[in-house]
C-alpha positions in Angstrom: -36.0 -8.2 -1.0 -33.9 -6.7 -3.8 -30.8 -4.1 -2.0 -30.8 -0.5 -3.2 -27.9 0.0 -5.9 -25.3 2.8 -5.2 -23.0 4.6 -8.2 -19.1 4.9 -7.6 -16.0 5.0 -9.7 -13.0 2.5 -9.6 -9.6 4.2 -11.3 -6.7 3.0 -12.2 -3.7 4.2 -13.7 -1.3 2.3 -15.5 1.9 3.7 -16.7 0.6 4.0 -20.4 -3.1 4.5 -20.0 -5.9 5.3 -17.7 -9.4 4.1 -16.9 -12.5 5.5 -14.8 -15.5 3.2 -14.7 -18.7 4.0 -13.1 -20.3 1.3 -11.4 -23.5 0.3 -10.0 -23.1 -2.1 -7.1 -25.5 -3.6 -4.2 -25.4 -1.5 -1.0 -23.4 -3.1 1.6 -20.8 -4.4 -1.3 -16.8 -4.1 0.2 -14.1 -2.6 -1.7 -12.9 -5.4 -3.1 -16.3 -6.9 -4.6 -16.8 -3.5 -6.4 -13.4 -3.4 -8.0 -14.3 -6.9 -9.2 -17.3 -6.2 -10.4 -16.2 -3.1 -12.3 -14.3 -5.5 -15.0 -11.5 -3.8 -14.9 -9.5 -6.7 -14.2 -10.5 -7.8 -17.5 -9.0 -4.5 -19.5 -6.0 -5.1 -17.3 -5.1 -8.7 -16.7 -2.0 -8.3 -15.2 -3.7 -7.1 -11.9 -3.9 -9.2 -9.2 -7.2 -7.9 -8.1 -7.0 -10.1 -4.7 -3.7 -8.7 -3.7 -3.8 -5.4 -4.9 -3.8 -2.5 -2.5 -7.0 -0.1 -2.8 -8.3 3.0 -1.5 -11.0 5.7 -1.6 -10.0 9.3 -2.1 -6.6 8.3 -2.1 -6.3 7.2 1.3 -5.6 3.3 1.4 -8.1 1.3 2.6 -6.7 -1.1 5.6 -9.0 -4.0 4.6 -10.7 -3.6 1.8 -12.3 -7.4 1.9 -14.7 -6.0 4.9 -14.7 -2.3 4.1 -18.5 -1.4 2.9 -18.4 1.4 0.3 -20.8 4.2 0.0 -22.3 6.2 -2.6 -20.4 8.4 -4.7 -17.1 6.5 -3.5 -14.1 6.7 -5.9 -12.0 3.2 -5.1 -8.6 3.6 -6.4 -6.1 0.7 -7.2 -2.7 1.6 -6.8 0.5 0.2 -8.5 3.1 -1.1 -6.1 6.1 1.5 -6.3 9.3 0.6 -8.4 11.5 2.3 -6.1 11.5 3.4 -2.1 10.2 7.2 -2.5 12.7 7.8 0.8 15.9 5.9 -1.0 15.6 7.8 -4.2 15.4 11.2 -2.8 18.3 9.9 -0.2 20.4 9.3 -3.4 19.3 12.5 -5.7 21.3 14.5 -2.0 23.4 12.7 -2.4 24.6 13.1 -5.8 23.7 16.8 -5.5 26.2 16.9 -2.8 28.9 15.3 -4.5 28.5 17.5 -7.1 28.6 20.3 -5.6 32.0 19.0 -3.4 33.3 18.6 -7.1 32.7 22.2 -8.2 34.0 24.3 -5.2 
């Protein structure tokens, strides 16, 4: 028996270019199968597609090697950060503060 196909989008962002693909995948496919079969490792083979952290609607998905998608899903492959979010902001303060000291 042949399983029903379901439509969802995987997106990814690199820093000089984006892509949204619509894909029709097997219901009961995980996360991870449907990024794979999007191909999108292909337009971007710098990915490590088996390592890469995922989520749907923006919120990251825990295990996405057992998470079961549904229709209308939008799986999202994020970029690992450059930079602790908390350390820059801690610096930019600080610098702020020290200029400030500098001016009074």
């Amino acid at each position: 028996m042949v399983k029903p196909v379901i439509e969802i989008e995987v997106v990814y962002a690199a820093v000089d270019r984006q892509v949204l693909r619509s894909v029709s995948v097997a219901e009961g496919a995980t996360v991870r199968a449907a990024v794979v079969a999007s191909g999108i490792g292909v337009k971007f083979p710098e990915l490590d597609l088996a390592q890469c952290p995922l989520g749907i609607f923006g919120k990251v998905v825990a295990d996405p090697d057992s998470q079961v998608i549904r229709a209308g899903d939008r799986i999202e492959i994020y970029r690992p950060l450059l930079a602790d979010p908390k350390e820059v902001r801690r610096l930019r303060a600080a610098k702020a503060a020290e200029a400030k000291a500098r001016n009074l």
